[in-house]
C-alpha positions in Angstrom: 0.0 0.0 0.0 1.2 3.8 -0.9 0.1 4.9 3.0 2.8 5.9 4.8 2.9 6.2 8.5 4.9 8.9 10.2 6.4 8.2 13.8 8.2 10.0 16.0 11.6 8.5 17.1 11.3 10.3 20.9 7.4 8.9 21.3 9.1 5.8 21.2 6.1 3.6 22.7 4.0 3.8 19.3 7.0 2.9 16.7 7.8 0.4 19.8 4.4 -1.2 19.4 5.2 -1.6 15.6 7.8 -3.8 15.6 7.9 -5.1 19.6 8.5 -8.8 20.6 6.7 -11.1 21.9 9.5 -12.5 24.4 10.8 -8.8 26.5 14.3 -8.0 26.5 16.0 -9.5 29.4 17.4 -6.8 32.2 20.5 -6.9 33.9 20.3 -9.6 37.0 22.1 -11.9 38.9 21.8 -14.5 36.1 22.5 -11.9 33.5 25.7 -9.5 32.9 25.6 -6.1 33.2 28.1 -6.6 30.0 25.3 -8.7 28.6 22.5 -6.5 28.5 24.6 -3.7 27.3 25.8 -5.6 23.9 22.3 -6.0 22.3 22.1 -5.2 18.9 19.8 -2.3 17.8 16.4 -3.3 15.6 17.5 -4.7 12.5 17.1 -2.1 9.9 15.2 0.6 12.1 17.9 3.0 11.9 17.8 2.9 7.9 14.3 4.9 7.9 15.0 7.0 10.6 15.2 11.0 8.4 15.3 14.2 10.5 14.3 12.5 14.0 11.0 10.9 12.4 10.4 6.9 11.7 8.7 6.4 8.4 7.5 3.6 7.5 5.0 2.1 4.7 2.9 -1.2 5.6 5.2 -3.4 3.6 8.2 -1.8 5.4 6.6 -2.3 8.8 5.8 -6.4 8.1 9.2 -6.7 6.8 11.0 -5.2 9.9 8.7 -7.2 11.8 9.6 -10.7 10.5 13.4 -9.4 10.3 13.5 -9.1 14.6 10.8 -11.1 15.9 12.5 -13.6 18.0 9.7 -16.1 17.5 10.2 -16.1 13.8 13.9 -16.6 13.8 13.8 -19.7 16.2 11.2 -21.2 14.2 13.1 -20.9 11.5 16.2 -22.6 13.0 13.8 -25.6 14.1 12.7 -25.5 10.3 16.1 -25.7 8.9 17.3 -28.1 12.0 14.5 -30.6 10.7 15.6 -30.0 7.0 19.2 -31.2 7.8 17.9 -34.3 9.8 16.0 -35.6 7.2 19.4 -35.3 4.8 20.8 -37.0 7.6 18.3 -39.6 7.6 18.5 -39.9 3.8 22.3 -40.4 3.7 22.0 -43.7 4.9 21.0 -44.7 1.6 23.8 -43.2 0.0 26.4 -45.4 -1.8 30.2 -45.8 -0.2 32.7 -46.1 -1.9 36.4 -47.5 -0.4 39.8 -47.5 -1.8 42.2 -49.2 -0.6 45.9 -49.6 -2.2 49.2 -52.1 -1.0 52.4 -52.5 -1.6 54.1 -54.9 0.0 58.0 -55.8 -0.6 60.1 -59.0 1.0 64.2 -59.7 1.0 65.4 -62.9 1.8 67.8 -64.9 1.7 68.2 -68.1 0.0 67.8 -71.4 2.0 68.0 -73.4 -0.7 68.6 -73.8 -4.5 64.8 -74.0 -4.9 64.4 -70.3 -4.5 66.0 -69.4 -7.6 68.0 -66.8 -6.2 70.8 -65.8 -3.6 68.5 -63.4 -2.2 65.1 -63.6 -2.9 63.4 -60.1 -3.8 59.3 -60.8 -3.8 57.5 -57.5 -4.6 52.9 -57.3 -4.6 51.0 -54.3 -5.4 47.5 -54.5 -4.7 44.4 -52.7 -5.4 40.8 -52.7 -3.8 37.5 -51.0 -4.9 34.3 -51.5 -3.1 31.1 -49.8 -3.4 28.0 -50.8 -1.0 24.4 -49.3 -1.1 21.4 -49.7 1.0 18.1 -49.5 -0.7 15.0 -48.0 0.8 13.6 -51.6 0.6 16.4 -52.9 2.8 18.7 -54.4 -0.2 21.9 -54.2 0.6 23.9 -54.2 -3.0 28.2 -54.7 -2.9 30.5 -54.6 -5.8 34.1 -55.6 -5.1 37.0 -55.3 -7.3 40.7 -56.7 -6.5 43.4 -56.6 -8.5 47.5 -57.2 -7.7 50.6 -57.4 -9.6 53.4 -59.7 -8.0 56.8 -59.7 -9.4 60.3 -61.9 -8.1 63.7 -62.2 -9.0 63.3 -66.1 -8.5 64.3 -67.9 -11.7 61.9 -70.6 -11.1 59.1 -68.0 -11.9 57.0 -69.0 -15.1 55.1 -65.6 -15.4 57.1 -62.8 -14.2 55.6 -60.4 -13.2 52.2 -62.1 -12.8 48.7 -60.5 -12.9 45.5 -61.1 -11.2 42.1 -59.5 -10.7 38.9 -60.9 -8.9 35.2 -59.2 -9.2 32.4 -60.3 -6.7 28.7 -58.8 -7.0 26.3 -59.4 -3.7 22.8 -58.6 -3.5 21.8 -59.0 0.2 18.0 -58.9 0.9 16.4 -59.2 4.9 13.4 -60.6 4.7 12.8 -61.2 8.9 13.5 -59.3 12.3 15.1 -55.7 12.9 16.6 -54.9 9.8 13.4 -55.7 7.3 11.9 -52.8 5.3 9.8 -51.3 7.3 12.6 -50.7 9.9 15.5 -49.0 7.1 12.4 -47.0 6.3 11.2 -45.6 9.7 14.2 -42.9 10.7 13.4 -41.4 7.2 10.0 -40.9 7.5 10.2 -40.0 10.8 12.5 -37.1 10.0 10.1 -36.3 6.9 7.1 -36.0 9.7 9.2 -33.6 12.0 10.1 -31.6 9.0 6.3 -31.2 8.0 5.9 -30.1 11.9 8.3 -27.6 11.5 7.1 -26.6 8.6 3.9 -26.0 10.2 5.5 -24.2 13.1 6.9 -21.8 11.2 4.7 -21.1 8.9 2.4 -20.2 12.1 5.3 -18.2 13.6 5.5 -16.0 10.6 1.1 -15.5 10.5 1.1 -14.6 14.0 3.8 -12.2 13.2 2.3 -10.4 10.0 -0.7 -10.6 11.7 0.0 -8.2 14.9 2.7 -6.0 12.4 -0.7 -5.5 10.0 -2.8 -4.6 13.5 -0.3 -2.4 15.1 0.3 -0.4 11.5 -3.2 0.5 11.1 -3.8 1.4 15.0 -1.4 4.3 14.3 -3.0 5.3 11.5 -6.3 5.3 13.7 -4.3 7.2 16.0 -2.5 9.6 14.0 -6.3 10.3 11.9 -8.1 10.8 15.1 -5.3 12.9 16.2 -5.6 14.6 12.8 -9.6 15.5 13.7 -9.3 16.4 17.2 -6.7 18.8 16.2 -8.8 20.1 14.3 -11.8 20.6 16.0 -9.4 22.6 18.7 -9.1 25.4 15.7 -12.8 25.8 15.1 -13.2 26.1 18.9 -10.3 28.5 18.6 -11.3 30.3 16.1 -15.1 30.2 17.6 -13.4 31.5 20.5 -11.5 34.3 18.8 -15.2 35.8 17.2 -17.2 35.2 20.1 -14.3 37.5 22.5 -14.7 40.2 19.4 -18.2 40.4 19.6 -18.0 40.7 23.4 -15.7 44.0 22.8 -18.1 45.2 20.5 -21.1 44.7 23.0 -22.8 41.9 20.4 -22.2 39.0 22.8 -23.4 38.4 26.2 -20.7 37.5 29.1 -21.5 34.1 30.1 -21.4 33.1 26.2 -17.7 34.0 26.2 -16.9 31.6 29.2 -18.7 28.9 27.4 -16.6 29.4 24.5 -13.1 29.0 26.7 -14.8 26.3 28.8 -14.9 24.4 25.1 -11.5 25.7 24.0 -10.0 24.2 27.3 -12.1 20.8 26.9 -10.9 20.3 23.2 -7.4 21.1 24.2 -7.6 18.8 27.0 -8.7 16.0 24.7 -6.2 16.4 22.4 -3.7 16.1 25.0 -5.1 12.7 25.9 -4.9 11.9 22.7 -1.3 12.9 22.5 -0.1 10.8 25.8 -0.1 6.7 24.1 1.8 8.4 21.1 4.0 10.1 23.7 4.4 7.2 26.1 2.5 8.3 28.2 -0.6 6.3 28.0 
């Protein structure tokens, strides 16, 4: 909306209203710091709109300062974004792993014997592993598993030198009974997914309580500030009542007791308006 709401920063209890808390600020105590207290950060983005001593603020400004520093709002997001990561959590059990794994393993020995086709014996294996395992969301457990290893020798008995070998194994694993069934692998998953839909929820009802009182504060300024605006101005007919009725009085056209009427209404119209004045003031 094009309205714009004109505060004063001094009659802080109105522009207060606007963007207040549910939860009041904590003050010093024996559980609290002095040193606490004192290093609260200033309204998020208040000071922005502040021009020449005067807070000015539009509806969409006021529901936007109002989500930015309600308390309520902030923590329900952190539950909101606490249950997002807990349902990744959840899900990464169902991730694939994958392990490498390398060797290589070299042996010097002497010769015991002729058989070992060499004075001293030089045996050298390098060795490679590469498994990858996944769990299914139906409890299948699937495993690939790949070996391979190079051995070489010095031996002169040795008919392949050096000699190659590789072995690759496949399982599919499937729990049919007990603890580890379908049902069970499922259950932290969904679970998370549920307290992710709660927070959701939460938040969602954080944030509508929130717009909610910024949208009802807003518009009881305006109602202020308008019935301000006509009280004000009833005070300068009266005035200006006032002002004719005293000059007919000095030229003899007006009884007495009507010019005592007319400051008896002057004074009651000022008075209102002051009354009207204290809540913006803070002091109502």
């Amino acid at each position: 909306m094009g309205r714009v709401v004109v505060l004063v920063v001094g009659l802080g209890a109105t522009a207060g209203a606007l963007l207040a808390q549910e939860s009041p600020s904590p003050s010093p105590s024996a559980d609290v710091p002095p040193s606490a207290s004192q290093s609260l950060a200033a309204p998020e983005g208040l000071r922005e709109r502040i021009v020449e001593g005067k807070l000015r603020l539009s509806l969409e400004e006021t529901i936007r300062l109002a989500l930015a520093n309600d308390t309520g709002v902030r923590l329900g997001r952190l539950g909101f974004d606490a249950s997002r990561y807990a349902v990744d959590r959840a899900r990464s059990a169902f991730d694939p792993v994958l392990n490498l794994n390398a060797d290589d393993v070299r042996a010097n020995s002497p010769a015991v014997s002729q058989l070992d086709g060499a004075d001293t014996r030089e045996d050298r294996e390098r060795s490679g592993r590469v498994n990858l395992t996944e769990v299914l969301p139906t409890a299948t457990r699937v495993g690939l598993d790949w070996t391979a290893s190079r051995a070489s020798t010095n031996s002169i008995f040795s008919t392949f030198n050096p000699s190659y070998s590789s072995n690759l194994t496949v399982s599919l694993t499937q729990p049919l009974l007990g603890v580890r069934g379908p049902f069970a692998t499922r259950a932290p998953l969904r679970l998370a997914k549920g307290d992710r839909e709660r927070a959701r929820a939460e938040f969602t009802a954080f944030v509508n309580d929130s717009v909610a009182r910024a949208v009802d504060r807003y518009w009881a300024v305006v109602q202020l500030r308008e019935g301000l605006g006509v009280l004000q101005k009833s005070l300068d007919l009266a005035e200006n009542t006032y002002k004719q009725n005293k000059r007919a009085l000095e030229l003899g056209a007006l009884p007495p007791l009507d010019i005592f009427r007319s400051e008896a209404q002057v004074a009651t119209r000022r008075a209102v308006v002051i009354q009207s004045q204290c809540p913006e003031a803070g002091g109502g």
